[in-house]
N, C-alpha and C positions, 0 to 999 in steps of 0.2 A: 569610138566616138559615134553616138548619133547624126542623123543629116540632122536634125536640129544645132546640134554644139557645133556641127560641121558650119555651116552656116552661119551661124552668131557668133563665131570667132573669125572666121573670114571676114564677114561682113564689118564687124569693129576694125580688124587690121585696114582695111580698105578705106575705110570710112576717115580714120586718123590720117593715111596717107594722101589722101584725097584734101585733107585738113591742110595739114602740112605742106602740102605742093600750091593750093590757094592762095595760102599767106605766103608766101615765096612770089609769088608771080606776081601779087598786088603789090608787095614792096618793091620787087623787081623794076615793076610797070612806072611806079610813082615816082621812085628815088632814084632809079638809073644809074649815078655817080656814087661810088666806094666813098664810105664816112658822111655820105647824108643823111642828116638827122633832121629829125621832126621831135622835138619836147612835147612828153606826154604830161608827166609829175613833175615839174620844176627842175629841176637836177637829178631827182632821183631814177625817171625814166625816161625812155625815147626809144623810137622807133630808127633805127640807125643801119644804113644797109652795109654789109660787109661780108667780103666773098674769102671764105674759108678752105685755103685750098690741104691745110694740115687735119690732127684731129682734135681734142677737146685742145684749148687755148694756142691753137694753131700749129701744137705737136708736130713736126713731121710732115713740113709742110710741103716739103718736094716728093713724098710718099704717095702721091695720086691714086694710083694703080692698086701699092698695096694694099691702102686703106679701102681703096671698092670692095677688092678681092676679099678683105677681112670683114665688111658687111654684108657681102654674098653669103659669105659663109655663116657670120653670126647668125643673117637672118633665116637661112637656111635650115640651121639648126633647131634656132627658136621655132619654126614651121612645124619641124617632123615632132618636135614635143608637142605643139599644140596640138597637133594632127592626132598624137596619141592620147591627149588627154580628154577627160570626161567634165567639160565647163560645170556642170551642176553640182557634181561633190566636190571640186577645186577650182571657187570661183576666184581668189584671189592668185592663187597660182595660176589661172588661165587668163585673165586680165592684163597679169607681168607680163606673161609671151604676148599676146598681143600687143601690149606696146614694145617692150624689144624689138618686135617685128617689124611693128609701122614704124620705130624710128630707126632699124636698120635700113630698112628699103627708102623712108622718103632722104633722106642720106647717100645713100647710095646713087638714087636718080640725079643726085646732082652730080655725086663723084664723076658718075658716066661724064653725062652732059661737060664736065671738065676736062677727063680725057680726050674727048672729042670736040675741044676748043669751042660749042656753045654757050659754056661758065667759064667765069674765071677762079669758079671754088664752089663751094657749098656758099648757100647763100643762108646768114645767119645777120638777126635784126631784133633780135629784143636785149637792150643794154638797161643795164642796172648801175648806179651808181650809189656805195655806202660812204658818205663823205666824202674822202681823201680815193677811196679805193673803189677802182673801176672794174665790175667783174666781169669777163667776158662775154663778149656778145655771143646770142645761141638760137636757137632756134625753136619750132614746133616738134619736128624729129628729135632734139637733142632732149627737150623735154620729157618724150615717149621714154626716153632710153635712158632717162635716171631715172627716174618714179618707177618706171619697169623693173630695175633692178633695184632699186631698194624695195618696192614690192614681193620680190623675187626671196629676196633675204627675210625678210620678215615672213613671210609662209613657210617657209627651208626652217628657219630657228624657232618658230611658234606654233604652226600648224601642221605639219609634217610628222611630228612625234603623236600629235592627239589623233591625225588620221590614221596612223599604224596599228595605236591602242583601240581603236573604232572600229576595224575589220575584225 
């Protein structure tokens, strides 16, 4: 990797977590009390604070610990590939790990913050509603970390085989 690539994928990962940890603190700041809600689109959205102390739709919710320990690692991982990887001939493979990244770590900073009785969970505040059905409230980090891996997929089954035939 270049100090360039080195750089601009650092800088992206930081920049999202820095994202991520904003909008956390401002809902934090504003709504205080677990299940306030602020209507943005009529029924369809809101701003809704709720502290996540499971994983995706509250998974595993007295899991605290392990679930940090498994975004340590996730993110970790994600790291040492981006660390190897060259951003300018695998910009979309290099894009996913940055977001993986940022949405393991800003995830993780709450995890901490929960272990250590500061949070009562991951703080997640963007609620959807499709009619009848309510989809889980999630976050900026959680955001990072599907679009990252469906990214991820989509480079692996599409782009991956043309970069092989390219060397």
């Amino acid at each position: 990797m270049t100090k360039k690539n080195f750089w601009l994928t650092y800088l992206i990962i930081a920049i999202l977590i820095i994202i991520d940890q904003v909008t956390k603190v401002v809902v934090l700041t504003n709504l205080k009390i677990q299940g306030t809600e602020i209507p943005v689109i009529g029924n369809f959205f809101a701003i809704t604070l709720v502290f996540n102390k499971g994983a995706a739709w509250g998974i595993g919710d007295s899991y605290t610990i392990i679930l940090a320990l498994i975004s340590l690692v996730a993110g970790l991982v994600a790291i040492w590939y981006a660390g190897k990887n060259d951003f300018s001939k695998k910009k979309l493979y290099s894009i996913s790990l940055c977001l993986i990244v940022a949405g393991a770590f800003g995830n993780l900073i709450d995890r901490t913050l929960t272990v250590f009785k500061v949070l009562d969970g991951v703080i997640d505040f963007l609620s959807f509603n499709f009619g009848s059905y309510e989809f889980p409230v999630f976050n900026v980090a959680d955001m990072c970390l599907v679009i990252g891996v469906i990214l991820l997929v989509i480079d692996i089954i599409f782009l991956e085989e043309r970069r092989k035939n390219n060397e």
